[in-house]
Backbone bond lengths (Angstrom), bond angles and torsions (degrees), N, CA, C in turn:
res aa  C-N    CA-C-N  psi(-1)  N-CA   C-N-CA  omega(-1)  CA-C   N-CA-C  phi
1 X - - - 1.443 - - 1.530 108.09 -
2 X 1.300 128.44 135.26 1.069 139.96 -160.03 1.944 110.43 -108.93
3 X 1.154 104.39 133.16 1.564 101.30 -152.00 2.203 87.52 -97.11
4 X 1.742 103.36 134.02 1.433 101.47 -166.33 1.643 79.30 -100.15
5 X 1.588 99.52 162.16 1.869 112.52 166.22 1.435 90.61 -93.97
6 X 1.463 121.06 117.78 1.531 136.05 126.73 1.152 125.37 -6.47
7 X 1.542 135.98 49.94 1.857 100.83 176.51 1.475 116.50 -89.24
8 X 1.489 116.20 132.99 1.431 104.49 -168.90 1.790 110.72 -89.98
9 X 1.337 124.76 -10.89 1.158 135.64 166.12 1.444 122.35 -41.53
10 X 1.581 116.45 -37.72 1.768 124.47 -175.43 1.604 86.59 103.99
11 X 1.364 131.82 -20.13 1.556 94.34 -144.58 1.966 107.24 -127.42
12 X 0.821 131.34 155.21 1.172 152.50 -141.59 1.730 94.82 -55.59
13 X 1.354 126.31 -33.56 1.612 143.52 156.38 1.189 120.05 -141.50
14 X 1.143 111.01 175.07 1.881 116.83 -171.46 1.871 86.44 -62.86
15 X 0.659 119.67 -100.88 1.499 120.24 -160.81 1.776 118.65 -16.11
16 X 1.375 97.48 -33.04 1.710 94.31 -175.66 1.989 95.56 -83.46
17 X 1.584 71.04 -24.83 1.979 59.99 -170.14 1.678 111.88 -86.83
18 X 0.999 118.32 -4.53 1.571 124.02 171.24 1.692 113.10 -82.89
19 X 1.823 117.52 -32.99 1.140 127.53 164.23 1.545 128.61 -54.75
20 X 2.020 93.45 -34.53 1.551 96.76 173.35 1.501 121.07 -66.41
21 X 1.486 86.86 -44.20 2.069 105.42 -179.60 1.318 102.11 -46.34
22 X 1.293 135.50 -24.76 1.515 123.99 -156.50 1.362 103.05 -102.48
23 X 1.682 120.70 -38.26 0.610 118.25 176.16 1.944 129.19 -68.12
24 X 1.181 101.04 -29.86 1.069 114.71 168.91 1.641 126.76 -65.04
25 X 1.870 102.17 -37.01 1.313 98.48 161.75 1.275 137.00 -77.60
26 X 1.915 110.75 -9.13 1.062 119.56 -172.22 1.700 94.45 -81.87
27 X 0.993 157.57 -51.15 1.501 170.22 56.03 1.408 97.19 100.80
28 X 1.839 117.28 -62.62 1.283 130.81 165.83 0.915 120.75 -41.35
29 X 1.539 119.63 -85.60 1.371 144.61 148.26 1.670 104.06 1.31
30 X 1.531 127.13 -70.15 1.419 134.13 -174.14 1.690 116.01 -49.75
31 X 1.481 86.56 -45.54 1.922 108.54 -177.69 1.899 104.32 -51.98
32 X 1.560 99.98 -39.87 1.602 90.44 178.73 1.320 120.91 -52.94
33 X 1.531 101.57 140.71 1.861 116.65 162.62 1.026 98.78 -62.00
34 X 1.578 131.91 45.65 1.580 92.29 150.19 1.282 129.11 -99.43
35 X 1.487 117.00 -179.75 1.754 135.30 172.80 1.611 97.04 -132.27
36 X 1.651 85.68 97.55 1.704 97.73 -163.83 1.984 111.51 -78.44
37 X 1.277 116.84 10.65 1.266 147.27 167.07 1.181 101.43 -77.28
38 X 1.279 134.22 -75.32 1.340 124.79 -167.70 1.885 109.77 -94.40
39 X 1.344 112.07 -13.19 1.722 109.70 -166.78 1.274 105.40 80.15
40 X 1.798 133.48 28.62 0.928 117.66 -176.45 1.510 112.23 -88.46
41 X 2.043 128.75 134.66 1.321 106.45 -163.85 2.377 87.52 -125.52
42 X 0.771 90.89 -162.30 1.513 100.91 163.78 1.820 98.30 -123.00
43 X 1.282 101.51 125.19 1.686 100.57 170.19 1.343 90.87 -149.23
44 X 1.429 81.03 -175.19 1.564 98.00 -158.41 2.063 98.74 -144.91
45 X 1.545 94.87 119.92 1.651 70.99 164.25 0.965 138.57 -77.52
46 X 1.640 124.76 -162.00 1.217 141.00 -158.27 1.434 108.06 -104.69
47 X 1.323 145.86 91.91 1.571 137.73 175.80 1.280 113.85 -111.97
48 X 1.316 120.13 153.96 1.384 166.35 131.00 1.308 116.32 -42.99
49 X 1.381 143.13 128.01 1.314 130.36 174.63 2.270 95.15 -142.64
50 X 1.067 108.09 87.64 1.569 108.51 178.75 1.492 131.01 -85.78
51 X 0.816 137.16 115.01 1.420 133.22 164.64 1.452 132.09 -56.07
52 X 1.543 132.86 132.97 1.333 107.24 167.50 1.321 88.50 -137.47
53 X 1.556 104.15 -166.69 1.356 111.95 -179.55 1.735 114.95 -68.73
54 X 1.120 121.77 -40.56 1.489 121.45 -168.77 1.854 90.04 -102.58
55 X 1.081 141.68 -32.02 1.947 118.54 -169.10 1.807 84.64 -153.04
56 X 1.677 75.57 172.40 1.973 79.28 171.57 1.610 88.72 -113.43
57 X 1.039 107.72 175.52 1.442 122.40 -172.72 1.877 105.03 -128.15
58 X 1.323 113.96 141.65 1.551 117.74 -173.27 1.146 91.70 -102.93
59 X 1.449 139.59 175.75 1.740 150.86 122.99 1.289 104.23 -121.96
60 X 1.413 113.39 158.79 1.314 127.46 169.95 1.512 112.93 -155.19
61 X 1.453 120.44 100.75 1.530 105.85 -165.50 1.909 97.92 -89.17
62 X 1.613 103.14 114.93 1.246 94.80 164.60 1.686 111.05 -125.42
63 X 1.124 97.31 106.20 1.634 108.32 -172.43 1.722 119.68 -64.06
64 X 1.103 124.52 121.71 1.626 117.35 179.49 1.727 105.94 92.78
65 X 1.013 134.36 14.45 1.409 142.83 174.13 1.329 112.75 -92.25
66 X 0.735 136.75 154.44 1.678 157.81 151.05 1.475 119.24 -91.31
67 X 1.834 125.07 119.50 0.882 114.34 162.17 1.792 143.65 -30.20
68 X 1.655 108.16 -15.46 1.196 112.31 178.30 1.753 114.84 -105.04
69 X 1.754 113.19 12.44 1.519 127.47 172.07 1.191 104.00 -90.03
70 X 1.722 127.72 -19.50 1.356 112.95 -175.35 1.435 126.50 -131.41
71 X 1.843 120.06 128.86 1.384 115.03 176.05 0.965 118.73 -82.76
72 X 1.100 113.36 166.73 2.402 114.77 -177.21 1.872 75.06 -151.31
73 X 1.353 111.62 130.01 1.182 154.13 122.83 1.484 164.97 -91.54
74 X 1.243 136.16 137.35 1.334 117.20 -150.42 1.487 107.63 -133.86
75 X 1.304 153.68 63.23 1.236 156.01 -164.26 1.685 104.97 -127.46
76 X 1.915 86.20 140.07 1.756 97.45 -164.18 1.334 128.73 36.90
77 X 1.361 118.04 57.29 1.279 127.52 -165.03 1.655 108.70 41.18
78 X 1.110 139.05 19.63 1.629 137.29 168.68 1.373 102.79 -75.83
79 X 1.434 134.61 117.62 1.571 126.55 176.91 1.324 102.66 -105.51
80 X 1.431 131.51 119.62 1.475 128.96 -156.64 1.634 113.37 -127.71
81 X 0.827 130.37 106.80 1.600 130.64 165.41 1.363 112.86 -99.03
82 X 1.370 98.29 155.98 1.904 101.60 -170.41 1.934 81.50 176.88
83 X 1.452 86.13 159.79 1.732 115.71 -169.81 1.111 123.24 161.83
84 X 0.880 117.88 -166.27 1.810 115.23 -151.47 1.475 112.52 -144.86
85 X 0.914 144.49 70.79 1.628 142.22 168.69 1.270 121.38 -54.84
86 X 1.590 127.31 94.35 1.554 120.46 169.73 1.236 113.01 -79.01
87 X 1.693 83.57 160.66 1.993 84.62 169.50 1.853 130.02 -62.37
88 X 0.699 70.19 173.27 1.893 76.99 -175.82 1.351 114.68 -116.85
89 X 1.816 116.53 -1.11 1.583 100.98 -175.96 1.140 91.76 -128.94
90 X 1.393 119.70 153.96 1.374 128.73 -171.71 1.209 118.49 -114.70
91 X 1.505 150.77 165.11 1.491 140.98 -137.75 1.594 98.34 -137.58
92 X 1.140 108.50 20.10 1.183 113.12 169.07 1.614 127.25 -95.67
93 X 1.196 136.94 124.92 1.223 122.81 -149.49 1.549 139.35 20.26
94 X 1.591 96.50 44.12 1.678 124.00 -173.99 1.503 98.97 -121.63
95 X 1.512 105.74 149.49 1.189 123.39 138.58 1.668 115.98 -136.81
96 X 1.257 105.50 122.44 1.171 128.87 -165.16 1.789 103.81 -89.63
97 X 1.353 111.15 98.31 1.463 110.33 176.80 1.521 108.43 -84.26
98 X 1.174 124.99 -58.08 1.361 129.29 -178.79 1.513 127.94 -103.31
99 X 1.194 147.81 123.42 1.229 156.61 138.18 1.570 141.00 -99.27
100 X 1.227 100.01 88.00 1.756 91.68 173.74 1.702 113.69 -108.17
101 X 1.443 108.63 9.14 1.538 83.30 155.06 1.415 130.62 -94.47
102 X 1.721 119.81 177.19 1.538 103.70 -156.90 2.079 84.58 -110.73
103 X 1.203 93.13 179.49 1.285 107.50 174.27 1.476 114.37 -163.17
104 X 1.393 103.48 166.31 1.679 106.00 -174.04 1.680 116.24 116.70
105 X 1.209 109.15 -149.86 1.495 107.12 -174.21 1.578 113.43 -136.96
106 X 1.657 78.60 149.40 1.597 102.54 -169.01 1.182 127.55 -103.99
107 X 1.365 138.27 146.11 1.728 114.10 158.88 1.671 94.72 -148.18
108 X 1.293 113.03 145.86 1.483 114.58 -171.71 1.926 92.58 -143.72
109 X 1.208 97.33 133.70 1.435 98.97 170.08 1.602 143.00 -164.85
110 X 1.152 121.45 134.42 1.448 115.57 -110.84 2.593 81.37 -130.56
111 X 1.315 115.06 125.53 1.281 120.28 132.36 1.705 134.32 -26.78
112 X 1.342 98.69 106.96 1.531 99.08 -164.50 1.857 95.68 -114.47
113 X 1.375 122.63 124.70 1.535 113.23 152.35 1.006 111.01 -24.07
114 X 1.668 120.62 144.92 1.418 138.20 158.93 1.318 91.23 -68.44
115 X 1.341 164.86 -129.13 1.479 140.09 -143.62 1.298 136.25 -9.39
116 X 1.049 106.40 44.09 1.373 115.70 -164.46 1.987 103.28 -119.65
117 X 1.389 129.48 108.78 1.167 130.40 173.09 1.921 94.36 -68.12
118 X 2.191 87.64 100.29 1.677 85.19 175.28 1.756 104.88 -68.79
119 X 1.549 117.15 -48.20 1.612 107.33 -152.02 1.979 96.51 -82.74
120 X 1.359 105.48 18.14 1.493 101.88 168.97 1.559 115.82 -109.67
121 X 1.297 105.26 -5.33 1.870 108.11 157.93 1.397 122.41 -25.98
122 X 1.419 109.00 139.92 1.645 86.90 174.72 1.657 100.25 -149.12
123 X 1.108 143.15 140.19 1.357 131.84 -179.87 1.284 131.67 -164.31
124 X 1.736 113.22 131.16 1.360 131.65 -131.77 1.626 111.33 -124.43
125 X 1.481 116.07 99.05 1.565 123.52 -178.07 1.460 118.56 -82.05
126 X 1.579 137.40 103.29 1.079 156.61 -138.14 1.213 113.74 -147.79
127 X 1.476 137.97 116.84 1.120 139.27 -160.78 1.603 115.76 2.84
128 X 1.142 112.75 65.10 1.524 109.11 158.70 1.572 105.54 100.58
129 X 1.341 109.01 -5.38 1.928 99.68 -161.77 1.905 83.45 -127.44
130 X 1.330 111.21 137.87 1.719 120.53 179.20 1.681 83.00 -103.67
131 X 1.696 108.24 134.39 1.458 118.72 167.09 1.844 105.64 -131.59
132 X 1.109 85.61 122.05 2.129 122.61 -178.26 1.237 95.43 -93.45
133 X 1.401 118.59 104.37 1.221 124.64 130.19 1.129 139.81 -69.86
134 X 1.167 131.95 128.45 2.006 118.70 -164.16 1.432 87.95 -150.16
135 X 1.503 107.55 103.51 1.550 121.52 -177.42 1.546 127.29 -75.17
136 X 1.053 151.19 74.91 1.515 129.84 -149.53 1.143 121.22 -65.50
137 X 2.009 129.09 175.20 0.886 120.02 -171.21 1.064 113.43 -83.11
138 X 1.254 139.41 -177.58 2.004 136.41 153.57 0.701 119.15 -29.26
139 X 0.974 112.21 -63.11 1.898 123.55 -158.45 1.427 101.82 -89.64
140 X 1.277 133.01 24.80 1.798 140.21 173.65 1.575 88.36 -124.13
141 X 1.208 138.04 5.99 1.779 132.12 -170.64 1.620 117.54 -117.02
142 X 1.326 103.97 115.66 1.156 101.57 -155.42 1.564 132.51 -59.72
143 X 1.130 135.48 116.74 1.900 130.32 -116.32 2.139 83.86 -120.45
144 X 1.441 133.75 121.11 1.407 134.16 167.30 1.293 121.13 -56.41
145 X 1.056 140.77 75.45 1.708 131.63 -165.69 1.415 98.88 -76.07
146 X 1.300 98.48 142.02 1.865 101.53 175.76 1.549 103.33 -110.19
147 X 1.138 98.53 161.57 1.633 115.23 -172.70 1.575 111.70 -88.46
148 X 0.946 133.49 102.52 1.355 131.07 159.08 1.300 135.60 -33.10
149 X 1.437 134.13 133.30 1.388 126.24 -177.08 1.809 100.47 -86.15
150 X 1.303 92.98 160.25 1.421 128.52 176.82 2.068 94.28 -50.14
């Protein structure tokens, strides 16, 4: 049995194959929406979607927002959030060396059970995290049937 050399790069030696990696990551990198002027990206937050016995519960941590950057909608069971985060620093007697936060606009949207009390929604923006209440109806709650004797 004949023993093969491993290269984990893809490429013919470390160097061709470290040239591909870069290139390939640079490739990624290019594909982004961004507008490297402002840091503008497309993101998306981070949610939570929980179940309990009486409602499900949403999260959405969007940090640096204002209750008046974001809509929540509810049509054909589609439950939809979307909003807009601007920047916060201005280019006026700035120079901006670093940025890694994102900015711009969002929309995320998520399949809701038809048991769902729509006009009993209720939802609460709190340091940075949006919380969806979506209450269900009765008859979606899970009910103890007892067993009858003989």
């Amino acid at each position: 049995m004949a023993l093969v050399r491993w290269e984990p790069f893809m490429g013919r030696n470390i160097w061709h194959g470290l040239a591909h990696m870069q290139n390939r990551m640079n490739r990624l990198f290019d594909d982004l929406d961004m507008d490297e002027e402002s840091s503008v990206v497309n993101w998306s937050p981070r949610v939570e979607i929980t179940e309990l016995e009486d409602r499900f519960e949403v999260s959405a941590e969007l940090p640096g927002m204002s209750r008046d950057d974001i809509k929540i909608e509810l049509k054909d069971n589609i439950l939809s959030i979307s909003g807009e985060k601007g920047t916060v620093h201005e280019k006026k007697d700035r120079k901006l060396h670093i940025s890694e936060r994102v900015y711009g606009s969002f929309s995320r949207s998520f399949h809701i059970p038809s048991h769902v009390k729509g006009d009993k929604i209720k939802a609460e923006f709190k340091n940075g995290v949006l919380m969806i209440n979506l209450p269900k109806v009765e008859d979606a709650k899970p009910k103890q049937i007892e067993i009858e004797a003989d």
